[in-house]
N, C-alpha and C positions, 0 to 999 in steps of 0.2 A: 751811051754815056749814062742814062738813067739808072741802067741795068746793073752797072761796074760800082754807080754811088749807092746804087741800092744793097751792093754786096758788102759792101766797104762799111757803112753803118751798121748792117746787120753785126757783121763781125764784131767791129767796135761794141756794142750793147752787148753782144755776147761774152766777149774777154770782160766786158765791165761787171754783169751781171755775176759771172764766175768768180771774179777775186772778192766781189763783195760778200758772195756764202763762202769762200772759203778763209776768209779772217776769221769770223767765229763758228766756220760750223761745226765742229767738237768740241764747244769751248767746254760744255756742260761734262763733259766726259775727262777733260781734265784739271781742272779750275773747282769744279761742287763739288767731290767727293770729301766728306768727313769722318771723321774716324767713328766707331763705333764701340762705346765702352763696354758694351754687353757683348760682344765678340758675334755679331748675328751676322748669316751670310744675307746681304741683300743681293737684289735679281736686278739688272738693266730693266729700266721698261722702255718699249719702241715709240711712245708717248713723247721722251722727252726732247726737249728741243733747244736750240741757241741760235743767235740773232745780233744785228745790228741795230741798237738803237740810239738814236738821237735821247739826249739828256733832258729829263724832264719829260718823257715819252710812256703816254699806259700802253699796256698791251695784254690781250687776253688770249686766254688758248682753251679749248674744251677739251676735257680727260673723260676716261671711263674708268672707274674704278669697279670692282667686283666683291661681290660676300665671300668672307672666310678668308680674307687678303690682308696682309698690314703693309702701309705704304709708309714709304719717306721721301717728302717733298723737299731741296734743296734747290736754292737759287742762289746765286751768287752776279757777280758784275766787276768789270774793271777797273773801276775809277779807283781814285787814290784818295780824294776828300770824300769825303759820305759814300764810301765803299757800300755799306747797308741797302738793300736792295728792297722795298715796300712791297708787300705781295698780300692780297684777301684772297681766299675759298670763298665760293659759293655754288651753291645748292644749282645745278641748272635750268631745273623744274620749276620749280618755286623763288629763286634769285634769294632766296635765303643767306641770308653772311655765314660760315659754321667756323671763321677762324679770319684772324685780320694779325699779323705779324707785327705792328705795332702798338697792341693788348698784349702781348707779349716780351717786352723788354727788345724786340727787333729783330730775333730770332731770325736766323736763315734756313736752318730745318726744324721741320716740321713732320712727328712721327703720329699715324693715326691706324686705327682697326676701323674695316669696314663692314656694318652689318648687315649690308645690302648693296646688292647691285643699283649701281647710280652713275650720271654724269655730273662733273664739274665744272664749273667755270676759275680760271687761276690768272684774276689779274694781278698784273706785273706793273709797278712804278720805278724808272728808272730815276735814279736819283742826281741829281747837280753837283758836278765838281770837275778837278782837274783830272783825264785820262792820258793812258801809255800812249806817245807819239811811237805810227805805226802810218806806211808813204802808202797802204792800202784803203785808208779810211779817211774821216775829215775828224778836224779835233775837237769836234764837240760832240763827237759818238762814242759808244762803249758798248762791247761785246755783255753779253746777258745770257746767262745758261741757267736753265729750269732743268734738272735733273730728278724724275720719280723713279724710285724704286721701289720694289715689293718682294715680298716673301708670303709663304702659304701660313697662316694663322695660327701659334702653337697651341696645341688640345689645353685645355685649361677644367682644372676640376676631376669631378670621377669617370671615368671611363665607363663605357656600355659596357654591359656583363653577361 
């Protein structure tokens, strides 16, 4: 009998676990993508990631960025009040601030050149409001997609000769 409830919950927490990543697991791949006025091709990075979070929720994630790269960091969120999703860069080494998106006017991308190889820390503030009623999740959570992309750094100046 122990055996048959031990199966029985297993499964249960497993069906539970599963529908819970798959409400937002691509949220970032279709929800962040912004257009790009300068016509550049940007690159997926395997970096990026989306999530359930409860509202009012930080969350942090550690990146690696590389020299000779330029990145674009987009985040986005589902809510329908304070849609605006609060996100700071920092240094990982050092816990240094290098960008906080509300010095910014609240900006949800964020384009940067890297001049060295480094990690980041990319905390994420989910914000407080009304979200999409969805029978996968509870209503006071909301899908969160951190979306980075990169491209190889354009030559800039005079060329070796």
């Amino acid at each position: 009998m122990k055996y048959i409830f031990s199966i029985f919950l297993s499964t249960v927490l497993a069906t539970s676990l599963f529908s819970q990543t798959s409400v937002c697991g691509q949220y970032h791949r279709k929800y962040c993508k912004f257009e790009d006025d300068k016509g550049r091709e940007w690159l997926y990075n395997a970096q990026s990631k989306s999530g359930l979070f409860n509202q009012g929720m930080v969350s942090k994630l550690r990146c690696v960025i590389y020299k000779g790269m330029d990145y674009r960091i987009s985040v986005c969120c589902e809510t329908i009040i304070g849609e605006k999703v609060n996100y700071k860069i920092f240094d990982a080494r050092t816990n240094e601030l290098l960008f906080d998106n509300k010095a910014s006017e609240d900006t949800q991308v964020f384009e940067f050149q890297s001049v060295s190889t480094r990690q980041l820390v990319i905390e994420v503030v989910v914000p407080k409001g009304a979200t999409e009623k969805d029978e996968h999740k509870a209503t006071n959570a909301a899908c969160v997609g951190l979306l980075i992309e990169h491209k190889v750094t354009d030559k800039q100046g005079f060329s070796a000769y």
